[in-house]
C-alpha positions as CSV (number, residue, x, y, z in Angstrom):
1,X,0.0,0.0,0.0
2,X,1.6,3.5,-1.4
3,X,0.5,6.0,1.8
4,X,1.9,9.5,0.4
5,X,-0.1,12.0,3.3
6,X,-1.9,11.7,6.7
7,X,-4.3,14.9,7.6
8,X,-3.9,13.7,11.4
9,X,-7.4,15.4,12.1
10,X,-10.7,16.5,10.5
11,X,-13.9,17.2,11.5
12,X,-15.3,17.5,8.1
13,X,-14.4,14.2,5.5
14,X,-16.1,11.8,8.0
15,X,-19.6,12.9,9.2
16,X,-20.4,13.2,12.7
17,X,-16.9,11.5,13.5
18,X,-13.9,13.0,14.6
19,X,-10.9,11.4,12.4
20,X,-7.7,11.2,10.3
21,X,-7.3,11.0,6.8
22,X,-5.2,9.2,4.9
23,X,-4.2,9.6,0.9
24,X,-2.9,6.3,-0.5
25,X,-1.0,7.0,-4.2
26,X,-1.7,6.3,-7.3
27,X,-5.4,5.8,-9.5
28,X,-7.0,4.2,-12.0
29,X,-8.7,7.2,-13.6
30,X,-6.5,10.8,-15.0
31,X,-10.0,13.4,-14.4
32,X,-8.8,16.5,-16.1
33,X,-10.0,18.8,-13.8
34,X,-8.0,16.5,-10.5
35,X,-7.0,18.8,-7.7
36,X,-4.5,15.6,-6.7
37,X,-2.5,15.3,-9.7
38,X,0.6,14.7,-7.1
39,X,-1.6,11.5,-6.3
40,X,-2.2,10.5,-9.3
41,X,0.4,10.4,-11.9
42,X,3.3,8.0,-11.6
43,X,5.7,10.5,-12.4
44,X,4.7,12.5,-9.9
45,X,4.4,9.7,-7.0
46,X,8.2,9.1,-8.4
47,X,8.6,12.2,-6.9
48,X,7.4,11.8,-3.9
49,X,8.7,8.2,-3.2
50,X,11.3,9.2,-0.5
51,X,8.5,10.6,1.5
52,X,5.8,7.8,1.5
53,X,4.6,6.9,4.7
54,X,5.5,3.3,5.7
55,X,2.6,1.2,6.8
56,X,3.9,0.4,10.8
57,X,4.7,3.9,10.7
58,X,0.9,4.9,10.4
59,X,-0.2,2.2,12.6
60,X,2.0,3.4,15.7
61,X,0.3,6.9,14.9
62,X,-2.9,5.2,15.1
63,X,-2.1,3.4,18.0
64,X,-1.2,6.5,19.6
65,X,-4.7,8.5,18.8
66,X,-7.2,5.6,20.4
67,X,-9.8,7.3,22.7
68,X,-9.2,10.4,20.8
69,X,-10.2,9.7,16.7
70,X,-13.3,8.0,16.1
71,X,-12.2,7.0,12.7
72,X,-10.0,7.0,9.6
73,X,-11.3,8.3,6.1
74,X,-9.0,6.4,3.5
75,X,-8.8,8.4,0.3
76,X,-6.4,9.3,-2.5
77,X,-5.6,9.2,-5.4
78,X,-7.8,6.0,-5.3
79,X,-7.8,3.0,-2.5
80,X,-9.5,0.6,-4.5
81,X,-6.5,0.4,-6.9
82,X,-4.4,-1.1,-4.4
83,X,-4.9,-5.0,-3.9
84,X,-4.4,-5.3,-0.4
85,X,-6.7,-2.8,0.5
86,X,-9.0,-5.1,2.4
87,X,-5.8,-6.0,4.5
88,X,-5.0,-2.4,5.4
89,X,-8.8,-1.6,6.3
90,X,-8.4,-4.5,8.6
91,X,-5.7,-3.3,10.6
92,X,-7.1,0.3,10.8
93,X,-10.6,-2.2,12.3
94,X,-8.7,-4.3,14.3
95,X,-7.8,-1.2,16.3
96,X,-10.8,0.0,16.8
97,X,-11.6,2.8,14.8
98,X,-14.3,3.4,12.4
99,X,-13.7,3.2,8.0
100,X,-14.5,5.7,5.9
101,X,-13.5,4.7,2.1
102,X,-13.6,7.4,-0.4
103,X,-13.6,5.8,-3.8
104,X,-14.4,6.4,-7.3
105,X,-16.3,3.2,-7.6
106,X,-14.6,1.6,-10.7
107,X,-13.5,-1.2,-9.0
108,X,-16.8,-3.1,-7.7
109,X,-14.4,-6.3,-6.8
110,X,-12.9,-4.6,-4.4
111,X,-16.6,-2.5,-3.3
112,X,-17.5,-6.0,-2.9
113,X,-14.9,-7.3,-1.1
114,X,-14.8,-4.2,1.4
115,X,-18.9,-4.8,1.9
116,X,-18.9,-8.6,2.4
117,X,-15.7,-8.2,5.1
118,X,-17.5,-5.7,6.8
119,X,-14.2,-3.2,6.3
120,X,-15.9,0.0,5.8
121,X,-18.7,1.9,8.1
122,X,-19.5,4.9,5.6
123,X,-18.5,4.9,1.4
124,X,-18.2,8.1,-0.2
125,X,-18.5,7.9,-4.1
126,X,-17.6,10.1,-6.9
127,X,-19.7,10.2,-10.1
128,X,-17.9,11.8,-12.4
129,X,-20.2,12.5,-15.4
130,X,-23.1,11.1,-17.4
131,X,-22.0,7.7,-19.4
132,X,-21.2,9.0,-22.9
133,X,-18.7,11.4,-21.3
134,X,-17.0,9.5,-19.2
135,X,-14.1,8.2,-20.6
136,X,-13.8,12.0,-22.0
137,X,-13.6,13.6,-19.0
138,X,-11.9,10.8,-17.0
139,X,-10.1,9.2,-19.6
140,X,-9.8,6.0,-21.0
141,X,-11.1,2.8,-18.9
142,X,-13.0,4.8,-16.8
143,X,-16.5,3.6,-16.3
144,X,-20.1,4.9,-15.5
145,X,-21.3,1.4,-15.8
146,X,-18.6,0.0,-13.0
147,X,-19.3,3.2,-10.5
148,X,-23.4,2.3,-10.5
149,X,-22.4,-1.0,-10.0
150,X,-20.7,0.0,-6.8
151,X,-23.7,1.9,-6.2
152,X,-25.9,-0.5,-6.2
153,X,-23.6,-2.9,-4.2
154,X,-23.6,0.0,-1.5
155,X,-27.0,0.9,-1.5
156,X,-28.3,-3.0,-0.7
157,X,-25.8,-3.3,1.7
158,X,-27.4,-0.9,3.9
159,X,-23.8,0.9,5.0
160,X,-24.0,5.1,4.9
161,X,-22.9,6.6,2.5
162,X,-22.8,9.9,0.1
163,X,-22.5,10.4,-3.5
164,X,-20.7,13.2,-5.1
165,X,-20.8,15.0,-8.2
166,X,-17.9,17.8,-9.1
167,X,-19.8,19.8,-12.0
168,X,-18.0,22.3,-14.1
169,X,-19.3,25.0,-16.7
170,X,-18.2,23.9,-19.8
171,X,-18.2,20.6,-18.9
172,X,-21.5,19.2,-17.2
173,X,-25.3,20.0,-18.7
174,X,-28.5,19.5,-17.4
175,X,-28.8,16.9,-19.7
176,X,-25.6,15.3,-17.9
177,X,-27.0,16.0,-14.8
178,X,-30.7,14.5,-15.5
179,X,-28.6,11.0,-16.5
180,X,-26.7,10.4,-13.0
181,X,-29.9,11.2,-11.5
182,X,-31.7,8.6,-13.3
183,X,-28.7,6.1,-12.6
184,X,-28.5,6.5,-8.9
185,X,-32.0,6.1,-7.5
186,X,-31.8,5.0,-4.0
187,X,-28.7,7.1,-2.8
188,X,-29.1,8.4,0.4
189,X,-27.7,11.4,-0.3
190,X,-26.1,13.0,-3.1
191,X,-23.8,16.4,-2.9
192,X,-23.3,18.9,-5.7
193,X,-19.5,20.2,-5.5
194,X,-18.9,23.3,-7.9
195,X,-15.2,23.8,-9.4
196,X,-12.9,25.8,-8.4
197,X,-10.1,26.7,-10.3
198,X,-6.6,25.8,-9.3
199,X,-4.1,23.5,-10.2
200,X,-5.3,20.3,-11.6
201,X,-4.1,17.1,-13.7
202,X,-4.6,19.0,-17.2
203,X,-3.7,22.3,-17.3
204,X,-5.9,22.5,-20.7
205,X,-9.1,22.3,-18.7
206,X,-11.2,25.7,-18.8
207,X,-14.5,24.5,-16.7
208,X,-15.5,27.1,-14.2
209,X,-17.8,27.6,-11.3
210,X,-21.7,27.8,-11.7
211,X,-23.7,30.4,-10.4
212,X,-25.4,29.1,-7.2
213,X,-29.0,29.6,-9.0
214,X,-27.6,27.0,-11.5
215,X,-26.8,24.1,-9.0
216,X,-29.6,24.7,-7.6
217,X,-31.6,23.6,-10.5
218,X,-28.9,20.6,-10.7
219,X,-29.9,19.7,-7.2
220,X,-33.5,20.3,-8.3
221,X,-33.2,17.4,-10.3
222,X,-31.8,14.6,-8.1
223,X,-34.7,15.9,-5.7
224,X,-37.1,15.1,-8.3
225,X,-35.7,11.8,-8.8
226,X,-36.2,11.2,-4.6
227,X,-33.0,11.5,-4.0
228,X,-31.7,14.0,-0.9
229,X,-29.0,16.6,-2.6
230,X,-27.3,19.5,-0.9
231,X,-24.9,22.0,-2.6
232,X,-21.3,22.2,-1.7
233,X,-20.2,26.1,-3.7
């Protein structure tokens, strides 16, 4: 498992909890507009290489935050790329503290795998875009069809969980948006997140924010499709 940062506490990535988050390198997707590319790209992990966290190193930090963290968000890049991710979830379990995977859904296997070992107590999944798009915006091998599968796999299991959808002028219509909607009925609760500009994977991108007045008629939709959607601007 590549572990390239630790936030050593939040109050805002796991709801109601308070935890520690922890980026694992590397992804299975290249979304232009990434905030992460450091993440991300191999030759930017390269980079970073000397400064990865070793495993027993973040365990003796856990070990050292029990009665104080209620639980761990694991996030990236992307966990689920990472074979021995039901291992790691484990040992962050076996200590006592609560999972929160953040994950872009395309691999259900290991969705499945995290579900069926009871290895995660909240999921939080990106949807990218609507299905003729995604490859486009996410590039190639990335899948709509894979991340509703995870959906689903979440939703009947019962766990918590959020969905998440980072729209961009330029990039997202309410066409777009109208499609997720559709695919995603029975989601507890879905969040609009607007761009921001910054740095991110392809400096080519040119999406930029909505006006408030516009996600609101995004979130408009989801509602209408019965599914609870709040605004993130």
């Amino acid at each position: 498992m590549i572990l390239s940062w630790v936030d050593k506490f939040t109050l805002l990535d796991f709801p109601g909890k308070t935890a520690a988050t922890v980026f694992t390198g590397g992804c299975n997707m290249r979304c232009r507009f990434c905030h992460n590319p450091e993440f991300v790209l191999p030759e930017r992990l390269s980079e970073m290489k000397n400064d990865f966290i070793p495993e027993f190193a973040f365990f003796k930090f856990l070990d050292s935050r029990k009665g104080f963290l209620d639980g761990i968000v694991v996030c990236g890049g992307e966990p689920t790329v990472h074979n021995d991710l039901p291992e790691f979830l484990r040992e962050i379990k076996n200590r006592g503290f609560l999972v929160k995977l953040d994950t872009n859904g395309n691999r259900p296997d290991i969705v499945r795998r995290v579900i069926a070992e009871g290895l995660a107590d909240y999921f939080a999944v990106d949807v990218k875009h609507s299905p003729a798009k995604y490859e486009t915006l996410c590039g190639t091998g990335a899948s709509f069809e894979k991340t509703v599968e995870s959906a689903r796999l979440i939703i009947e299991s019962g766990i918590d969980h959020e969905f998440r959808t980072t729209v961009a002028r330029g990039e997202h219509t309410s066409e777009d948006i109208e499609e997720i909607a559709r695919a995603l009925s029975g989601v507890r609760r879905h969040f609009l997140q607007n761009y921001r500009p910054g740095n991110v994977l392809d400096e080519t991108f040119r999406g930029s924010p909505f006006e408030s007045r516009e996600l609101e008629a995004f979130a408009k939709t989801f509602l209408e499709a019965g599914i609870p959607c709040f605004m993130r601007n």
